[in-house]
TORGU-123643 format. One record per residue (C-alpha): residue number from 1; x, y, z. Coordinates in steps of 0.1 Angstrom, whole numbers, plus 5000, padded with zeros to 4 digits. Layout:
BEGIN
[NUM, [X, Y, Z]]
...
//
This chain:
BEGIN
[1, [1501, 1588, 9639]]
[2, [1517, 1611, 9619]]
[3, [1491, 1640, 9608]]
[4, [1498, 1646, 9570]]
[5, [1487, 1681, 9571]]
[6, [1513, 1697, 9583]]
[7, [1538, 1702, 9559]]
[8, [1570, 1685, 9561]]
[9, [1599, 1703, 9572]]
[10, [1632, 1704, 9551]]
[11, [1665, 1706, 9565]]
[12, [1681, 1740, 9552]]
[13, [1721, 1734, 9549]]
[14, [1750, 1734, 9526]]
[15, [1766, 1708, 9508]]
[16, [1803, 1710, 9528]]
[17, [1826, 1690, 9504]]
[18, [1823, 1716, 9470]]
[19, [1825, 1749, 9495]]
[20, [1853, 1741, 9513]]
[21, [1875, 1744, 9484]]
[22, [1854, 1777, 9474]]
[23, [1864, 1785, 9509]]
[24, [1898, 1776, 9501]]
[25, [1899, 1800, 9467]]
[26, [1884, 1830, 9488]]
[27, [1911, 1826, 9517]]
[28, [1939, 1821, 9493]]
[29, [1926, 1857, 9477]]
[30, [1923, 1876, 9508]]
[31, [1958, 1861, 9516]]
[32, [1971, 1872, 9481]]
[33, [1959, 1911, 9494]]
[34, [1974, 1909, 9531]]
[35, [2004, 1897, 9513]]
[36, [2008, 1928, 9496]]
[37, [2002, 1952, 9523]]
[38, [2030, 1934, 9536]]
[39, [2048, 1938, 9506]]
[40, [2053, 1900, 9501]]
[41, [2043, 1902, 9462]]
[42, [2058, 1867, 9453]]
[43, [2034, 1854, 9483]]
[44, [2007, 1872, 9470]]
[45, [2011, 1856, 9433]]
[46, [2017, 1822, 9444]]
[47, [1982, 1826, 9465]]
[48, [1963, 1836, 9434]]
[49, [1974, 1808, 9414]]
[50, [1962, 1782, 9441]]
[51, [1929, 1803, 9442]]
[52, [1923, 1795, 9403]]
[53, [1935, 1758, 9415]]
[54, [1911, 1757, 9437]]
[55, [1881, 1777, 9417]]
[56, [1885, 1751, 9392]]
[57, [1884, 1720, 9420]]
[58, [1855, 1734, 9438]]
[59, [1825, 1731, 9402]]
[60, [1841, 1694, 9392]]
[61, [1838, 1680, 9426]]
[62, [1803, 1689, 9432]]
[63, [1796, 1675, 9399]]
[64, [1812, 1646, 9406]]
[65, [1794, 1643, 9441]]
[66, [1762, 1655, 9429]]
[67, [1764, 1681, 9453]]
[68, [1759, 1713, 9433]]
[69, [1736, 1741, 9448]]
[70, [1726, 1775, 9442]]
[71, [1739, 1785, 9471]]
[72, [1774, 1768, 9459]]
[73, [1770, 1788, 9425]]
[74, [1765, 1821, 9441]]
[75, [1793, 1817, 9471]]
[76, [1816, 1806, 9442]]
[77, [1804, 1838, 9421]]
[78, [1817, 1860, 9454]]
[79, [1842, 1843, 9461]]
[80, [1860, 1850, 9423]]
[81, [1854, 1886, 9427]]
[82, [1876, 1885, 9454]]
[83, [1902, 1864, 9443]]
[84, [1904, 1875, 9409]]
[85, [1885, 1908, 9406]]
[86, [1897, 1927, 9436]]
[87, [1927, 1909, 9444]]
[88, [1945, 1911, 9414]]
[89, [1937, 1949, 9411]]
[90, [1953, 1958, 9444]]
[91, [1979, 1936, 9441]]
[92, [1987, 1954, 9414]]
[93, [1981, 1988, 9428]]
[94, [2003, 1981, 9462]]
[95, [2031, 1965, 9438]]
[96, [2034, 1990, 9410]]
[97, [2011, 2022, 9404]]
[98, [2018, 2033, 9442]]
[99, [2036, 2067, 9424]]
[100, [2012, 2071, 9396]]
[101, [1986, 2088, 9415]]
[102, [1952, 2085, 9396]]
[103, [1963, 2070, 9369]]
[104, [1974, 2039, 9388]]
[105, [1943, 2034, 9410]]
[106, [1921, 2039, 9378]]
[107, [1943, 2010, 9361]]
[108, [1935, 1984, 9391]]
[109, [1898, 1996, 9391]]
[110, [1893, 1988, 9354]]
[111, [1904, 1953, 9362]]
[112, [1884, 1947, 9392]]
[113, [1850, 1963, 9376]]
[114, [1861, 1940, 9345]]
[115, [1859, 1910, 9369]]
[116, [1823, 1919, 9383]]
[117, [1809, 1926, 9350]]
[118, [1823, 1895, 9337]]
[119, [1809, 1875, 9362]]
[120, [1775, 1893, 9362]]
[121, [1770, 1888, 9328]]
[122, [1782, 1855, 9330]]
[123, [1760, 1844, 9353]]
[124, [1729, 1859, 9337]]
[125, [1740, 1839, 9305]]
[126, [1748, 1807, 9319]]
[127, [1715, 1792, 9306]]
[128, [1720, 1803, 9270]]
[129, [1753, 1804, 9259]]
[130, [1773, 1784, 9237]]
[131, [1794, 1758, 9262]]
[132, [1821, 1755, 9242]]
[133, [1833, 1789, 9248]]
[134, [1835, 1815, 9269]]
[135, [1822, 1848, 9264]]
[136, [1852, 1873, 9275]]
[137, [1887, 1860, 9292]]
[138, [1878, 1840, 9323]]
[139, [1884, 1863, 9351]]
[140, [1909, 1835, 9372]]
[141, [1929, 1836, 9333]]
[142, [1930, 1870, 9338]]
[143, [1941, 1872, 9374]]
[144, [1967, 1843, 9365]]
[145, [1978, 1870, 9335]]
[146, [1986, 1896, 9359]]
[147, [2000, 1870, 9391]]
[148, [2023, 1849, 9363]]
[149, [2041, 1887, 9355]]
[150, [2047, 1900, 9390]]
[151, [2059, 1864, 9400]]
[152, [2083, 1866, 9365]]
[153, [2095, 1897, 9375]]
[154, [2105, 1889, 9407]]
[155, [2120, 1862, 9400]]
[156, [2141, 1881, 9373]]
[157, [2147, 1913, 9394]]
[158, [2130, 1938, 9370]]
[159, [2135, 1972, 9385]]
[160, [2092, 1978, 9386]]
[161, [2096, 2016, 9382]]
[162, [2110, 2011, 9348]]
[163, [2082, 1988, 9341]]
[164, [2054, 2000, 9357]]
[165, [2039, 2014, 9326]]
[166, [2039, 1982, 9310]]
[167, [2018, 1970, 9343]]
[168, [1991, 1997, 9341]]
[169, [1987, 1983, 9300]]
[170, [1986, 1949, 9309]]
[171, [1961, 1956, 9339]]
[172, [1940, 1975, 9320]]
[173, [1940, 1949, 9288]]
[174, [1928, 1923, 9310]]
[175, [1900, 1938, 9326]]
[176, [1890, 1951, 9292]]
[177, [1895, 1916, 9276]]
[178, [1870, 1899, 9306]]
[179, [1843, 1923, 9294]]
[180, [1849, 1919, 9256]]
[181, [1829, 1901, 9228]]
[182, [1856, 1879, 9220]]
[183, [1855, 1843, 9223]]
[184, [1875, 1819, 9245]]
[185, [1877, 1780, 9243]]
[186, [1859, 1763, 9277]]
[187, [1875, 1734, 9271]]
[188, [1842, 1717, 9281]]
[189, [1843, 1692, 9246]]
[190, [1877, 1675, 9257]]
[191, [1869, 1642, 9265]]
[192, [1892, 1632, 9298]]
[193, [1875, 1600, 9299]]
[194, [1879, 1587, 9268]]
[195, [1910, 1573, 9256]]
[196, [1936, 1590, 9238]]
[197, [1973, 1580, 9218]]
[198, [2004, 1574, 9242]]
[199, [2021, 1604, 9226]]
[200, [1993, 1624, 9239]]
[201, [2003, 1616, 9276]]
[202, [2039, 1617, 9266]]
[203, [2029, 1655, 9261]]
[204, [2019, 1659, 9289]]
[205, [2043, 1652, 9314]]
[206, [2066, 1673, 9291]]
[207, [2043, 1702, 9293]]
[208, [2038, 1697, 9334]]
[209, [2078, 1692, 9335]]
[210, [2084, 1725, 9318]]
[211, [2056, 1745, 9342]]
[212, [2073, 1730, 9372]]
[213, [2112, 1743, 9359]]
[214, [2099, 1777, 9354]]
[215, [2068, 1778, 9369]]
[216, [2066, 1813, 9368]]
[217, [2077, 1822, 9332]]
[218, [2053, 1790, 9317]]
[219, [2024, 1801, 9337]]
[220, [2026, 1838, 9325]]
[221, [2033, 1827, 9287]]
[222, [2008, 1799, 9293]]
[223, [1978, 1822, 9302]]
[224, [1992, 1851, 9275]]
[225, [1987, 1825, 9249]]
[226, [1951, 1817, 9260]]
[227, [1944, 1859, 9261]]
[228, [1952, 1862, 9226]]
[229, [1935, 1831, 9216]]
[230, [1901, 1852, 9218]]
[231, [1905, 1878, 9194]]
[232, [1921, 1852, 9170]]
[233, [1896, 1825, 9176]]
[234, [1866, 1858, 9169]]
[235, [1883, 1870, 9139]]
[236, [1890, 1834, 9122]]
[237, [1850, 1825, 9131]]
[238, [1836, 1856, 9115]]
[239, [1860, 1852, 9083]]
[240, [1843, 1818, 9081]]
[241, [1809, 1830, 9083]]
[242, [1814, 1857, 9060]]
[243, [1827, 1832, 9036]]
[244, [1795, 1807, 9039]]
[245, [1773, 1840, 9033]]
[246, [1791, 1848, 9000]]
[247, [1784, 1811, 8990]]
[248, [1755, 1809, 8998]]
[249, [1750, 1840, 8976]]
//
């Protein structure tokens, strides 16, 4: 007989499908930073795009599989600092701001504290916030920011001394951007289930077709576009609420 006064034993474990890809993001950022100690920077830009690939893989499937877990929320919350908090800032450090002293280890800090504090507050938020936006530029947008311009100039052969001024701005801009007020489209209300025109899908494959010809100018002008969408996005919303306060008045 089986005595039901002992309490029943759970199984502790893991749910292995949704963490491997979190696995998957984390290796692809500690590859990105052995990359550049090796000074293999276009490596270590192509890894932190498939990290932001995979960071964004790793949430749907476990909602698809019904597999989601604290434990998956909080390895996935680790495994984005490293990827795009502390990756990107020494990537950036080893690449550019190697002769700037202070200066250029101060740059790739702001952007790697700006990652921890985004995804700190963002997790303490998570509950409350608006869904439809983000609060602050998504830390793998802001990584992508930083790995679409060293992959761009690369590819174009800009001399980095001459530009590594324009580096330390942009490093420091996105860091400050993740822990800004502004507000940033989730993309959460798009319906991908629902049916849409056939021009949409003709748009596309046009817009995947010009990524894949110049991957790394697109992606870089791509994740640009979305960085400024937040202060313009802010701004036009509080216009509009100002306005509805002087009618109402």
């Amino acid at each position: 007989m089986i005595d039901k006064t002992q309490p029943v034993r759970r199984h502790r474990g893991i749910y292995l499908l949704p963490n491997l890809f979190t696995t998957g993001a984390l290796f692809s950022g500690f590859y990105a930073i052995t990359s550049a100690i090796n000074h293999h920077f276009e490596a270590a830009a192509v890894a932190m795009f498939i990290a932001m690939i995979l960071d964004g893989l790793d949430g749907r499937v476990a909602r698809l599989t019904n597999t989601q877990s604290e434990f998956g929320v909080q390895y996935d919350s680790l495994s984005d600092m490293v990827s795009f908090g502390v990756a990107p800032g020494l990537v950036m450090y080893l690449w550019a701001f190697g002769s700037l002293g202070k200066v250029g280890l101060f740059a790739a800090f702001v952007h790697t504290a700006g990652g921890a504090l985004r995804l700190a507050r963002f997790n303490t938020q998570v509950e409350t916030a608006d869904k439809r936006y983000f609060q602050g530029l998504p830390s793998p947008a802001a990584a992508a920011i930083l790995a679409g311009f060293l992959w761009m100039s690369l590819e174009y052969g800009y001399d980095v001394e001459s530009i590594k001024y324009l580096v330390l701005l942009l490093t420091v801009c996105t860091g400050l951007l993740m822990v800004s007020n502004f507000r940033y489209s989730s993309f959460k209300e798009i319906d991908f289930k629902g049916k849409v025109p056939f021009i949409v899908a003709i748009a596309v494959m046009l817009g995947f077709a010009f990524v894949m010809a110049q991957p790394q100018t697109m992606l870089f002008i791509l994740f640009m576009t979305y960085a400024i969408s937040g202060p313009v996005v802010t701004l036009v919303m509080r216009r509009r609420k100002r306005q509805n306060r002087k009618a109402e008045h």
